[in-house]
C-alpha positions, 0 to 999 in steps of 0.5 A: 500500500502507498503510505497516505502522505505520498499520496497527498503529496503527489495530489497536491503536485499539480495545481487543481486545473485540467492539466495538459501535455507535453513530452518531457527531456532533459534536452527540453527548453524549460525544462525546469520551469521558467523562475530560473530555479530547479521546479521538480514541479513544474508544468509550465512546458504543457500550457496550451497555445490558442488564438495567438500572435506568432511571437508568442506561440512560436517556440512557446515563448507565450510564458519565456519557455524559449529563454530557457534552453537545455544544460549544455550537453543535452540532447534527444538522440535520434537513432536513424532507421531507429526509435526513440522515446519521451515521457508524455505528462502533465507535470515534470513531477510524474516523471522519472526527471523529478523526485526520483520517478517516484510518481510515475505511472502508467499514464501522465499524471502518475495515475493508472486510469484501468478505465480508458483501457477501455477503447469504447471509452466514450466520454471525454477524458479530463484528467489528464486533459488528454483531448479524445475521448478514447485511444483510437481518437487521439489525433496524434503527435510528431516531432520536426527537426530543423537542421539548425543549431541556433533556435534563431536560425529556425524557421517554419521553411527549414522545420520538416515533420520526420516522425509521427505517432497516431493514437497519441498522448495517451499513455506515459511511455510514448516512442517514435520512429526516426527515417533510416539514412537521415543525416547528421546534424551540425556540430551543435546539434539540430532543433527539434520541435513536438507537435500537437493538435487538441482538435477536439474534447475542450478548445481547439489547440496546439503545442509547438515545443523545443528539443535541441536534438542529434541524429545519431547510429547509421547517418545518411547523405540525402539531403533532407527537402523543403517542407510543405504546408499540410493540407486537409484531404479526409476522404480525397487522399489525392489532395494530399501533400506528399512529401516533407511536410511543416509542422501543423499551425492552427488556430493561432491569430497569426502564423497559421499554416492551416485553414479548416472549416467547421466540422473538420478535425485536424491532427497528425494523421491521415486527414492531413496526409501524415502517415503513422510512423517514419515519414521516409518521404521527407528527402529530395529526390536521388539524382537519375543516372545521366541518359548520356553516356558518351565518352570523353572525345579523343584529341589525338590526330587519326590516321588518314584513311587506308586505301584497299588493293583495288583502289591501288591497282585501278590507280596504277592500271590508269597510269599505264593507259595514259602513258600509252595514249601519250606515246602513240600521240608522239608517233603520229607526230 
């Protein structure tokens, strides 16, 4: 039995709201809040963003999470044609980041919730605020990744979505897939960033979360292409953009890269052309070997051409006709 004041602390970790999510590492900006001090309690990465200017949903700067980066020496590693995983919480607290992992569990608020492993859950689960009301609704979520070591050089035209996971935030444990051959960041890293789209069960947000990230293991050469905006292509998947794609913006005041109308729901799935998993379609195309094949031209002199015996004994019996003709001519005379 877990002593009653574990339980009591736990409870009173977390501020009395319907919390949200966000995947927590240490190479997360705002990792440890945003006072300045180590917060094991912290849920300052997971507040929503809704209705805003770019400035400040832009890598979550509507509370300075951008001003605190990761300890240097922090990273996600990115096994390439491999997986890799985060915590998905409400709180840093629940997480094996704070107090020891004493407070993990199953799902992100530390608890166990044996009633949403139900997939005909049909009402909306609030705690945690996990915006679907089942497994199978959640619309999902994905990583991007800028090849760019400063945050500052980052920008939705260099932010490519390289790995997808349907069905989620749902429980704690959440891995994703990495696309075989990627290549290596920088000497300083690339910049990550999380995406969710809360399109449905309570206000229609999103989350746009900074990682200072590596691609590591089997690197590739591949150039990685521009990204895309999404389009929404439910039921005409010929609408869909192939190919790199940028990470969902929606519902913002300014800045949004996508426009639904009422009734759509938006999310890192197929309705926006994302499929599940390692999106292997994020590179420029491979260079087709060249139709010609001529080779180089030869700068030596050729030979002049070779005359057959024919020709050489016709040009010799024209010779002795002449001469003959000739004679004849002389005696005449």
């Amino acid at each position: 039995m877990i002593p009653f004041i574990t339980v009591s602390f736990a409870l009173a970790l977390v501020p009395a709201i319907q919390a949200h999510m966000a995947p927590y590492h240490s190479s997360m900006w705002c990792l440890n809040g945003t006072s300045g001090q180590d917060n094991q309690n912290t849920n300052d990465a997971v507040n929503p963003l809704y209705m805003l200017p770019k400035s400040q949903w832009w890598m979550h700067a509507n509370n300075n999470c951008d001003k605190f980066p990761p300890a240097p020496g922090k990273f996600l590693e990115l096994p390439a044609g491999k997986s890799f995983t985060v915590e998905i919480a409400t709180n840093r607290a629940f997480t094996s980041y704070s107090y020891d992992g004493r407070f993990v569990g199953t799902f992100g608020d530390g608890q166990a919730h044996p009633e949403l492993e139900d997939l005909a859950h049909s009402t909306c689960v609030t705690s945690p605020n996990l915006h679907t009301e089942n497994a199978t609704r959640a619309t999902g979520t994905a990583f991007a990744i800028s090849y760019n070591s400063n945050i500052e050089d980052v920008t939705m035209e260099n932010l490519v979505t390289f790995t997808v996971r349907y069905h989620t935030p749902w429980k704690l444990l959440t891995t994703y897939d990495v696309p075989a051959g990627m290549p290596p960041c920088p000497a300083g890293g690339c910049i990550c960033v999380w995406g969710w789209v809360a399109s449905h069960c309570g206000q229609p947000n999103m989350y746009f979360l900074p990682y200072r990230c590596k691609v590591t293991g089997n690197t590739g050469t591949r150039r990685i292409a521009q990204p895309k905006p999404a389009t929404y292509c439910e039921g005409d998947q010929t609408k869909c953009v192939r190919g790199a794609k940028q990470p969902i913006i929606w519902n913002q005041a300014e800045g949004s890269n996508l426009i639904t109308t009422p009734g759509q729901l938006p999310g890192y799935n197929m309705k926006l052309g994302f499929a599940d998993g390692a999106q292997n379609d994020i590179f420029e195309p491979e260079p087709t070997p060249s139709q010609s094949t001529a080779a180089p031209s030869n700068t030596t002199v050729a030979d002049p051409p070779t005359r057959s015996a024919l020709e050489c004994l016709g040009m010799k019996a024209v010779k002795v006709l002449d001469k003959r003709r000739l004679h004849r001519r002389w005696i005449k005379l």
